[in-house]
C-alpha positions as CSV (number, residue, x, y, z in Angstrom):
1,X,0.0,0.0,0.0
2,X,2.9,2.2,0.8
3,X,4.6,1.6,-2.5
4,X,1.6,2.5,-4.2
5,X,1.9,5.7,-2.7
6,X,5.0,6.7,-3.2
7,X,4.6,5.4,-7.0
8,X,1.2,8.0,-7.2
9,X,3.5,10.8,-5.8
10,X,6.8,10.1,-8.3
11,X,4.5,10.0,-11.0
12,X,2.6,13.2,-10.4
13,X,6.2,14.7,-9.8
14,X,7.2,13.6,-13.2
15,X,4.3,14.3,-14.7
16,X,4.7,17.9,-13.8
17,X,8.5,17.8,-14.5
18,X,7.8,16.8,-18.2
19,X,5.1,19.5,-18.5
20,X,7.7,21.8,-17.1
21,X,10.2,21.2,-20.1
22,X,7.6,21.0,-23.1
23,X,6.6,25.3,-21.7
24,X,10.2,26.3,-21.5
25,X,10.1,26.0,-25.5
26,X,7.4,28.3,-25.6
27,X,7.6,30.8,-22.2
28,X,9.9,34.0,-21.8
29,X,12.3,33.4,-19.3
30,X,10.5,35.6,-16.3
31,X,7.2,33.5,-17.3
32,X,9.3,30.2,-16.5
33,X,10.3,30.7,-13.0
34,X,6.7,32.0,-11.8
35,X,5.7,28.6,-13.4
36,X,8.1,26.6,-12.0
37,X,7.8,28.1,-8.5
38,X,3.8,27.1,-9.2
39,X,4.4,23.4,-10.2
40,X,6.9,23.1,-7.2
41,X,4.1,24.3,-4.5
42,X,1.9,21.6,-6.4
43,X,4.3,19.1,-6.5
44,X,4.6,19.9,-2.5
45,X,1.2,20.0,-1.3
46,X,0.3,16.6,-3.7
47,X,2.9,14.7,-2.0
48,X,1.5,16.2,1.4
49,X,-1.9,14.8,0.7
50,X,-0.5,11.3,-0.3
51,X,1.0,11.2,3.2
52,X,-1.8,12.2,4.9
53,X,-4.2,10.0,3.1
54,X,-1.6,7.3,3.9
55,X,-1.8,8.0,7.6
56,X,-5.0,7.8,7.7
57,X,-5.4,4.8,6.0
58,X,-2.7,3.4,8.5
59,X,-4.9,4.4,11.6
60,X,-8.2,3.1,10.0
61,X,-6.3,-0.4,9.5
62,X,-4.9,-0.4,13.1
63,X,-8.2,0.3,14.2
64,X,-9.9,-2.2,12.1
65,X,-7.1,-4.8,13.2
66,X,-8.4,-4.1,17.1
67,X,-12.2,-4.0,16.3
68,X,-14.2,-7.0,17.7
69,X,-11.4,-9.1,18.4
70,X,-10.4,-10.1,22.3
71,X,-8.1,-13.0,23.0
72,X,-8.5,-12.7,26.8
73,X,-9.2,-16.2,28.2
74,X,-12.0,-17.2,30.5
75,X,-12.8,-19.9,33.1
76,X,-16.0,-21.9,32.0
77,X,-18.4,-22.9,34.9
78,X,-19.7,-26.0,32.9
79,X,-19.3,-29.4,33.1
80,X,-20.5,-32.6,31.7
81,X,-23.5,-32.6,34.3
82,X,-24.7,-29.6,32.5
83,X,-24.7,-31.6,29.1
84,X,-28.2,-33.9,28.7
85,X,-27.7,-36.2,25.5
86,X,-25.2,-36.5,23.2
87,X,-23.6,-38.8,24.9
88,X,-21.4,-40.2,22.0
89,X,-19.8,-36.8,21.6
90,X,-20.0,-36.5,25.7
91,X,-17.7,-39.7,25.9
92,X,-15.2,-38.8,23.1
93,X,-15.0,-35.8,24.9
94,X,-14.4,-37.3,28.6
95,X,-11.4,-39.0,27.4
96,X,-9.3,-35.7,27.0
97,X,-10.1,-34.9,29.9
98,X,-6.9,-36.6,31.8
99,X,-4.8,-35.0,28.3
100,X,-5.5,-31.5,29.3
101,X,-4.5,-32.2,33.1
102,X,-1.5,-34.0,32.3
103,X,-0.2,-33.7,28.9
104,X,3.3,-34.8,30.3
105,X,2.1,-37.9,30.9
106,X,1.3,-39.1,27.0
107,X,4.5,-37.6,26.3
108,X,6.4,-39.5,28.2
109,X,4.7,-42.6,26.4
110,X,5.0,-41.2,22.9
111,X,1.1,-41.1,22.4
112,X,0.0,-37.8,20.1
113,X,-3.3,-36.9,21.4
114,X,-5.5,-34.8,18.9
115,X,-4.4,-31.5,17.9
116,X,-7.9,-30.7,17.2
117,X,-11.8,-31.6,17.6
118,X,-14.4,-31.1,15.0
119,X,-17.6,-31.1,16.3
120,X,-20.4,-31.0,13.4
121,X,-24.1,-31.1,13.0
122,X,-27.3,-28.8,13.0
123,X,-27.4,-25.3,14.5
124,X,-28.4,-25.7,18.2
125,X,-27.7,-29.0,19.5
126,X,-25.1,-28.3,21.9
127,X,-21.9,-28.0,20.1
128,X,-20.6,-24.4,22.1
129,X,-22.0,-26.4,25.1
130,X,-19.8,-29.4,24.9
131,X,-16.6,-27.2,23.9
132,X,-17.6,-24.9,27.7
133,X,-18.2,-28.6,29.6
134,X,-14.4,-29.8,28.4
135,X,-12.7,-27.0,29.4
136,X,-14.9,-26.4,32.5
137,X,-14.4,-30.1,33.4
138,X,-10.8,-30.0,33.0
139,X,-10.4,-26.8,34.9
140,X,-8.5,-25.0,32.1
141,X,-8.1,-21.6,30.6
142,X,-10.9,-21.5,27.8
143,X,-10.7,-19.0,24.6
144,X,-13.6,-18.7,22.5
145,X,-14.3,-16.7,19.3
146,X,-15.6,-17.0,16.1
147,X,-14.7,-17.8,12.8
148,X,-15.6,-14.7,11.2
149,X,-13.7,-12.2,14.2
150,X,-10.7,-13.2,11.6
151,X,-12.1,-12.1,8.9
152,X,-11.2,-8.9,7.6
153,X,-10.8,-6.6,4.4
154,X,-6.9,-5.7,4.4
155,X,-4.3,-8.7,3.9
156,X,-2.5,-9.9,6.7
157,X,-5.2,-8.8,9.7
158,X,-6.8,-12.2,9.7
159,X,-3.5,-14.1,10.4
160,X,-2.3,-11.9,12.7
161,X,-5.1,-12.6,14.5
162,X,-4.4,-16.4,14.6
163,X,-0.9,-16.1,15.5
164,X,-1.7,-13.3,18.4
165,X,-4.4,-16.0,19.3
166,X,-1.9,-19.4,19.7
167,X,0.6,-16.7,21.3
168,X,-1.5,-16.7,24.2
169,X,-2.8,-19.5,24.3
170,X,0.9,-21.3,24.5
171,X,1.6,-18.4,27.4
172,X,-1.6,-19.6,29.8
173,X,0.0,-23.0,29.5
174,X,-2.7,-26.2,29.3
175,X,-5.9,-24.6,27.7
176,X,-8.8,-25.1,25.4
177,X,-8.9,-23.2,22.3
178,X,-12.9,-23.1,20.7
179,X,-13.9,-21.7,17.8
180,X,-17.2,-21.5,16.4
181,X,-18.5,-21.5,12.9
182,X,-14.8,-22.1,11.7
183,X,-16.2,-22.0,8.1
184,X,-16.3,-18.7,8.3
185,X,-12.3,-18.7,7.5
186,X,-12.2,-22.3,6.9
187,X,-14.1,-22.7,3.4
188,X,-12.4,-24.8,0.6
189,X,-9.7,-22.7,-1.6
190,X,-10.1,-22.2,-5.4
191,X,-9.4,-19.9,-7.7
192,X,-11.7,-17.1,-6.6
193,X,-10.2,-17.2,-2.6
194,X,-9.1,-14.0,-1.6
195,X,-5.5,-13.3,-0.3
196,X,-6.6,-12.1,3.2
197,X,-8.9,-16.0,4.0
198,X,-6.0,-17.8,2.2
199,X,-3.3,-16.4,4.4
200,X,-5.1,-16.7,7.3
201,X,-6.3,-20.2,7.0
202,X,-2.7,-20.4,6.1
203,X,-1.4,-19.1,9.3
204,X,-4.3,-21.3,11.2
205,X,-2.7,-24.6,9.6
206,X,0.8,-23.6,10.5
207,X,-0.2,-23.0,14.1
208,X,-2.0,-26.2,14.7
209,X,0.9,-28.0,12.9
210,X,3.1,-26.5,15.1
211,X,2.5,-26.9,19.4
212,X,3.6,-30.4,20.5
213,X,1.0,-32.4,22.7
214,X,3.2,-31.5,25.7
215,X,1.8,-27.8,25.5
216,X,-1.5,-29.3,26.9
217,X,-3.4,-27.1,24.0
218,X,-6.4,-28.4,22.5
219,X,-8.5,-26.7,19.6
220,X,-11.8,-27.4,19.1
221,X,-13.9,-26.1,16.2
222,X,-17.8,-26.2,15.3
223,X,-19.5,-26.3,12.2
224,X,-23.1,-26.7,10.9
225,X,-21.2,-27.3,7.1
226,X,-18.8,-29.9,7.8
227,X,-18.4,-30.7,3.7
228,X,-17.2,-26.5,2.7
229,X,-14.0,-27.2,5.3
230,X,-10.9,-27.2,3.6
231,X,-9.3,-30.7,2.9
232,X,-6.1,-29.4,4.8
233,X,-7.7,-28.5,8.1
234,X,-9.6,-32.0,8.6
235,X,-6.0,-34.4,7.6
236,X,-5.1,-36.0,10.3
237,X,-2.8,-33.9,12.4
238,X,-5.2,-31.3,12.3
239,X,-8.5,-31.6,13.5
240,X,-7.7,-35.7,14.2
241,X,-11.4,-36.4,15.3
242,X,-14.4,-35.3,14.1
243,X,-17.7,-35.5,16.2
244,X,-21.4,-35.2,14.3
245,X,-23.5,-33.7,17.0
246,X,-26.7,-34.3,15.6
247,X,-30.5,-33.9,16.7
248,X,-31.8,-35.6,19.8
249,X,-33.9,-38.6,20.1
250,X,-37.1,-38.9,22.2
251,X,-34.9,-40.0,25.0
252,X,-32.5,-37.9,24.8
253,X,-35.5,-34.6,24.4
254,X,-36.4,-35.8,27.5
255,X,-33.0,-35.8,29.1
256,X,-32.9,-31.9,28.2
257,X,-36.3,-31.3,29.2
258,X,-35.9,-32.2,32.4
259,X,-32.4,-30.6,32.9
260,X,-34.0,-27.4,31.5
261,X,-36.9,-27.9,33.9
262,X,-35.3,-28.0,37.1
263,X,-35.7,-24.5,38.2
264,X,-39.0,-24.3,36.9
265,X,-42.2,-25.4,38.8
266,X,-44.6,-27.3,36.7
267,X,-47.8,-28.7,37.0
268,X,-49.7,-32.0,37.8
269,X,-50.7,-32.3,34.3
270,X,-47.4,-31.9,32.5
271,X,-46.1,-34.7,31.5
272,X,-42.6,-34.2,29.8
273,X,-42.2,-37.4,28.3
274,X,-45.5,-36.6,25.9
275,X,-43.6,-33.4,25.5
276,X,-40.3,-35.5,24.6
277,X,-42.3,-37.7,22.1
278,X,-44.0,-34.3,20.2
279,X,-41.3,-32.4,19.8
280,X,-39.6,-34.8,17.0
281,X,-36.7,-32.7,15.5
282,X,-36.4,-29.9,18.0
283,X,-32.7,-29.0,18.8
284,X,-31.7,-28.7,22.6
285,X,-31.6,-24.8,21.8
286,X,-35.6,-25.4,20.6
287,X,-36.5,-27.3,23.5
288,X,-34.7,-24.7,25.8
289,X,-36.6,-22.1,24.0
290,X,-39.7,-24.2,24.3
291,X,-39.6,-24.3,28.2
292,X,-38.9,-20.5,28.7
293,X,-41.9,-19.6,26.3
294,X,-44.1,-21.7,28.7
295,X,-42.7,-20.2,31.6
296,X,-43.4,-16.6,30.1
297,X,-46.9,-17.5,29.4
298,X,-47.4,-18.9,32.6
299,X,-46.0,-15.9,34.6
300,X,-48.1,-13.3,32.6
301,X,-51.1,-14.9,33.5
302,X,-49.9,-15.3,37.2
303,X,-49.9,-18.8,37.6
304,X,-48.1,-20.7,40.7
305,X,-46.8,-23.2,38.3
306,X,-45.8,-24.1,34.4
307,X,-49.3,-25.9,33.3
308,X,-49.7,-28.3,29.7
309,X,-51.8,-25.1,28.3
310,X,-48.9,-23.4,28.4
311,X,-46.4,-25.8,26.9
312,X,-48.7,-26.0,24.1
313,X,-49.4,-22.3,23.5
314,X,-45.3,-21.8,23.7
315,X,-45.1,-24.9,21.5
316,X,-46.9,-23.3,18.5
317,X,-45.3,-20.2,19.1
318,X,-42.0,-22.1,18.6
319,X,-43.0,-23.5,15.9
320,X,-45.4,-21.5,14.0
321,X,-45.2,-18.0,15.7
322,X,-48.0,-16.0,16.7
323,X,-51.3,-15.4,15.5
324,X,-52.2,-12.4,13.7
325,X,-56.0,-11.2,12.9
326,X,-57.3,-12.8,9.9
327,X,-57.4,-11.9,6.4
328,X,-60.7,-9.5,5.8
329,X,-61.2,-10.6,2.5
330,X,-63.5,-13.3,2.1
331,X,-62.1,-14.5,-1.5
332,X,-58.6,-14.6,0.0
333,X,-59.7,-16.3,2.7
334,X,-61.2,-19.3,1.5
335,X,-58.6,-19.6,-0.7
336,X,-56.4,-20.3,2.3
337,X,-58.8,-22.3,3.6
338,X,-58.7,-24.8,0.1
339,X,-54.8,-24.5,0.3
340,X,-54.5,-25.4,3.7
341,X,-57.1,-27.7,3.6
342,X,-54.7,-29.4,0.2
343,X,-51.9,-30.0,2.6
344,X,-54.1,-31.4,5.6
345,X,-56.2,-34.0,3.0
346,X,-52.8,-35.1,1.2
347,X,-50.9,-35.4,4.6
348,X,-53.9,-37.2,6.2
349,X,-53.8,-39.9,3.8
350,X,-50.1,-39.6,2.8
351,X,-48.3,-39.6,6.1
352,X,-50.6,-42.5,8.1
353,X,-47.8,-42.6,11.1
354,X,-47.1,-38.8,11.1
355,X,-49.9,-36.8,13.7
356,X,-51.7,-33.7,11.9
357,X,-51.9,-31.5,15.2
358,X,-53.0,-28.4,13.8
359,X,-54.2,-26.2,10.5
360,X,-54.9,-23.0,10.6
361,X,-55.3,-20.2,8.1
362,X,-54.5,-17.2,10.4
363,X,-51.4,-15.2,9.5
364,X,-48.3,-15.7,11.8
365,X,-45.5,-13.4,12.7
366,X,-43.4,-15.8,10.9
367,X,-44.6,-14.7,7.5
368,X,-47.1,-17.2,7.0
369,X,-50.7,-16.7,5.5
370,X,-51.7,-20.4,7.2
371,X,-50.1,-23.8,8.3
372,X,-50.5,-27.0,9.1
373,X,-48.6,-28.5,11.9
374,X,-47.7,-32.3,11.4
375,X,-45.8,-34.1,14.1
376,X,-43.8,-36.6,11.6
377,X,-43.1,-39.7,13.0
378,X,-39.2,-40.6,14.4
379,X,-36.7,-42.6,12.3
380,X,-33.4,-42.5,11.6
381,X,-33.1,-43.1,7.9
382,X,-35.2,-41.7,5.5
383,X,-36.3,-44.1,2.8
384,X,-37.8,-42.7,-1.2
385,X,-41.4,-43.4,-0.2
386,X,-41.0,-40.9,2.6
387,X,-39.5,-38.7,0.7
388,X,-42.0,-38.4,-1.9
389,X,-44.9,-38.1,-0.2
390,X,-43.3,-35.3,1.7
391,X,-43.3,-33.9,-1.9
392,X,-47.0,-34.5,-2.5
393,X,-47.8,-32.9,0.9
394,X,-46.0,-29.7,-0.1
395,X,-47.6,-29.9,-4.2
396,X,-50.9,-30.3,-2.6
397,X,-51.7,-26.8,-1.2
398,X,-51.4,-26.1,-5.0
399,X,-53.1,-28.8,-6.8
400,X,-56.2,-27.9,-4.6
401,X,-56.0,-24.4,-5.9
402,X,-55.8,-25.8,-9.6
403,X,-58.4,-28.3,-8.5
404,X,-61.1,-25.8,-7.2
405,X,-60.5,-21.9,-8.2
406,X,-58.5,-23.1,-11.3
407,X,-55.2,-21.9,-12.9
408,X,-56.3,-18.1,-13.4
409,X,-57.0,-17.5,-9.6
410,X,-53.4,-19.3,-8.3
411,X,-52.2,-17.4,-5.7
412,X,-48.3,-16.7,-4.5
413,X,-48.7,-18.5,-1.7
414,X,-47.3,-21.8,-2.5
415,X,-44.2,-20.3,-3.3
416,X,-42.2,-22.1,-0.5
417,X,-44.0,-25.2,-0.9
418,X,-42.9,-25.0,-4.3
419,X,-39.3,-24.3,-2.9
420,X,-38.9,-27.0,-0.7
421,X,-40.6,-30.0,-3.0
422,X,-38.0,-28.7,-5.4
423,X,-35.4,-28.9,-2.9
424,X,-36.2,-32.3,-2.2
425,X,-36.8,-33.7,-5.7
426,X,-33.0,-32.2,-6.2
427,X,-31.5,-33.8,-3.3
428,X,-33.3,-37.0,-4.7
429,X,-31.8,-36.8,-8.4
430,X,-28.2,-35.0,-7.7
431,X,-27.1,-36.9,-4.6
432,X,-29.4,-40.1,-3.5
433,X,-29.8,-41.6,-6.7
434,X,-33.3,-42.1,-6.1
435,X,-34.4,-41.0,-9.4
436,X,-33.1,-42.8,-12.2
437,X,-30.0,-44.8,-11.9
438,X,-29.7,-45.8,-8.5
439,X,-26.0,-46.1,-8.5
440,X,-25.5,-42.6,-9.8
441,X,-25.0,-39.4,-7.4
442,X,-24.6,-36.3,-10.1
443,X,-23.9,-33.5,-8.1
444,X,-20.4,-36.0,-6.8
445,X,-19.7,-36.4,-10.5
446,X,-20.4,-33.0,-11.6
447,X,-17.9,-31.6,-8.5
448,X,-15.3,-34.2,-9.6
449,X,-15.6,-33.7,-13.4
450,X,-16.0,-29.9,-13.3
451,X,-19.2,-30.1,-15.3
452,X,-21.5,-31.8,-16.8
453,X,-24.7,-32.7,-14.6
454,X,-26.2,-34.2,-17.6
455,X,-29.7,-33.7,-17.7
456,X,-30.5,-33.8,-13.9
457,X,-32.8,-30.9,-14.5
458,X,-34.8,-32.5,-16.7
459,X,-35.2,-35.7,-14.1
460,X,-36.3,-33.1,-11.5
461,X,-39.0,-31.8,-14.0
462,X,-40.2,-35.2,-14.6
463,X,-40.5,-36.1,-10.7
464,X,-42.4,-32.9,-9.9
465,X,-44.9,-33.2,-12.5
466,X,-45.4,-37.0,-11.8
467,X,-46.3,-36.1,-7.8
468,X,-48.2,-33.3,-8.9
469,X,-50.5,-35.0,-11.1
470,X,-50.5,-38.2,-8.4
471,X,-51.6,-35.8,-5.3
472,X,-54.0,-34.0,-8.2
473,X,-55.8,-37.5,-8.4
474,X,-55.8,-38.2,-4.6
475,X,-57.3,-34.4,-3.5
476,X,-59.9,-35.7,-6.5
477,X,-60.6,-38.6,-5.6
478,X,-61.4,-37.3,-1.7
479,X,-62.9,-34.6,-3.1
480,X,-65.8,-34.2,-0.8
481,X,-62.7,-34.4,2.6
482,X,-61.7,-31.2,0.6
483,X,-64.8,-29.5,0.6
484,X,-66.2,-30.2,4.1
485,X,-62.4,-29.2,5.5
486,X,-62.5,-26.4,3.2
487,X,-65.7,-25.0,4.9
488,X,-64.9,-25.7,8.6
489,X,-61.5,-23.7,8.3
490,X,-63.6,-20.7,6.5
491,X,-65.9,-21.2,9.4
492,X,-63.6,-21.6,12.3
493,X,-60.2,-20.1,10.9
494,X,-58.3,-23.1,13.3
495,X,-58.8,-26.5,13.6
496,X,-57.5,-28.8,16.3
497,X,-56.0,-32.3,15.8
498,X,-59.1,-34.0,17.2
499,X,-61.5,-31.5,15.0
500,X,-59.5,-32.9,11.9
501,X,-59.9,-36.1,12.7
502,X,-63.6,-36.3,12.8
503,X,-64.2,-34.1,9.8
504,X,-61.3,-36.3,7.9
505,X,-63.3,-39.1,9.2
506,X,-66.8,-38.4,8.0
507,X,-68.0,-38.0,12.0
508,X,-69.8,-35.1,13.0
């Protein structure tokens, strides 16, 4: 930056010079030294404002350098008590333990104990949690920061940052180092990488590669992207173990329930192993947030204790948001009504194991116009057939439009179904060969071959419009569930699980 300076000011000086000459051909003597005194007071005050504009640039980069970014370490006041599930990650974990306290120890025997500990998996299922309990149970000095407080504009900042970091942490002795969403500066280098992320995920390789396992430092790292890492960081010698923290089952829900319930009194009627088995994909973080809704509820209403009203109430709020009034309009509204009412038909006879709690075609604060809330059921692999009727349930809001109002009065409103069946019929043909050949993943090839994904695009087209037309026939063929749902939504605006039942069972 400096050179480029200096090279602005020479040239401007030269510049001038040569202007200098070409008027001396043509200027009376007297005329040239008024001149020259006039180009030497330029040249003066341009090369004043270079340096200036240089200093200033110099402070703003020292001050960006500082911004945001403490390396000061902290004591953590969790332990593994505090941790409710996970319990793979917990006893990977509990072994490096002893390594922190005595690093000497596997020295002495010639052991290398990881450098580094990925842990991986969806946002909010206790990955910053586990990181606190290691270094809380090990009674170490714990540093924690983000990927992206190395992230800057101006070369250099970023891996000064990292270096200044591992300074520290080899003067504080035995310590944990954490760093969350590491894919901030750890993405995959190619051709479009920038010099400042190149250098410092540079200068964060060098650093890990270089404190021995007697230095009692450990660096652990979270992700929710595990496949944009760089190849270099997760080699062994790096980050040696990697950890997939991953969504709770119904056990493990009710693990963190109850650890999240302790200082909150609940009621005889809550029962939080019904809670456990309806809250199928919640994160810890969800279930966390689950419990504190209830507790707001129940303290604005001045209750003594948490009651199952509450948990419910906080449970939709979760999930759906809140309510806002309804639309005025009475086209519009049935219109939700027959969308909603698509969905909740297609799901009903779709989805037999999955438990359709809710529909409702008030707006939330979410940004929905309506909703219908289906428990789905819990399993651990996800087979095709799930997978496309997930992508009827999603066509069906829209077929019943096309069904009933026709294709002149389609609304936006299926615009995220649309999005996610798409999503899903992708996933299907690119990655899971479950369209097609069965051996073939296209998105692999295309990342391997630099090209060429062949006419997945065309597969997905095909699978859309094949589900489409399927839920098309099924809405017709229950044509009269449709209409009758149809009507009691208009009428009622929300219908309850029990309410959906009868009227999807013919009772009255």
């Amino acid at each position: 930056m400096q050179k480029d300076h200096l090279w602005l000011g020479a040239s401007a000086g030269l510049a001038m010079a040569g202007l200098a000459m070409m008027l001396s051909n043509t200027m009376s003597a007297p005329m040239i030294a008024v001149f020259s005194r006039i180009l030497l007071g330029a040249s003066l005050i341009s090369f004043l404002m270079i340096a200036f504009a240089h200093r200033e640039r110099g402070k703003v980069r020292g001050g960006l350098e500082r911004r945001g970014f403490n390396v000061e370490h902290a004591r953590s006041n969790v332990c593994f008590a505090d941790v409710a599930a996970n319990e793979i990650a917990l006893n990977s974990l509990k072994g490096l333990v002893d390594f922190l306290q005595h690093p000497e120890k596997y020295a002495q025997m010639g052991a290398r104990i990881p450098r580094g500990v990925l842990l991986y998996g969806p946002p909010g299922t206790g990955k910053t949690l586990l990181a606190k309990a290691l270094a809380g149970e090990a009674g170490v000095p714990y540093y924690a920061l983000s990927g992206s407080d190395f992230v800057e504009l101006y070369v250099g900042v970023g891996a000064s940052r990292v270096r200044e970091l591992f300074a520290k942490a080899r003067k504080a002795g035995k310590c944990v180092i954490f760093i969350d969403e590491i894919d901030a500066m750890g993405k995959k280098r190619d051709d479009a990488s920038s010099d400042e992320r190149e250098q410092t995920l540079n200068a964060l390789l060098a650093e890990m590669s270089g404190f021995q396992p007697s230095d009692g430092i450990l660096v652990l790292a979270a992700t929710n992207r595990v496949e944009t890492l760089d190849p270099a960081l997760t080699r062994p010698g790096r980050f040696d173990r990697q950890i997939e923290v991953g969504l709770p089952g119904c056990d493990e829900r009710l693990s963190i329930l109850r650890l999240h319930a302790k200082n909150k009194p609940l009621a005889k009627d809550v029962d939080l192993a019904d809670v456990a088995h309806s809250t199928s994909h919640f994160s810890g973080a969800s279930l966390e947030s689950l419990l504190n809704e209830a507790a707001i509820l129940a303290a604005q209403r001045g209750a003594a204790a948490i009651e199952n009203a509450d948990l419910e109430q906080a449970y939709l709020r979760v999930v759906a948001g809140e309510d806002r009034p309804g639309v005025a309009n009475a086209r519009e509204k049935r219109q939700i009504a027959i969308h909603e009412a698509g969905h909740a038909v297609a799901a009903h006879h779709l989805q037999p194991d999955s438990t359709l709690a809710r529909v409702s075609i008030l707006p939330s604060s979410k940004g929905m116009a309506g909703y219908n809330l289906v428990l789905p059921r819990e399993s651990v692999l996800v087979d095709r057939e799930q997978l496309i009727c997930q992508i009827r349930v999603l066509l069906a809001g829209r077929a019943a439009e096309m069904l009933i109002c026709g294709k002149e009065a389609l609304s936006a409103g299926a615009a995220n179904d649309l999005a996610r069946a798409g999503e899903i019929a992708a996933a299907m043909v690119s990655e899971l060969g479950m369209a097609g050949e069965p051996y073939l993943s296209v998105r692999a090839l295309h990342r391997a071959l630099g090209g060429g994904n062949g006419n997945a695009l065309e597969q997905c087209k095909e699978l859309l419009k094949k589900e489409y037309e399927t839920v098309t026939q099924l809405l017709a063929k229950h044509i009269s569930e449709l209409d009758r749902l149809t009507d009691a939504l208009v009428e009622s605006e929300v219908l309850s699980g029990e309410k959906l039942n009868q009227l999807l069972s013919n009772e009255t």
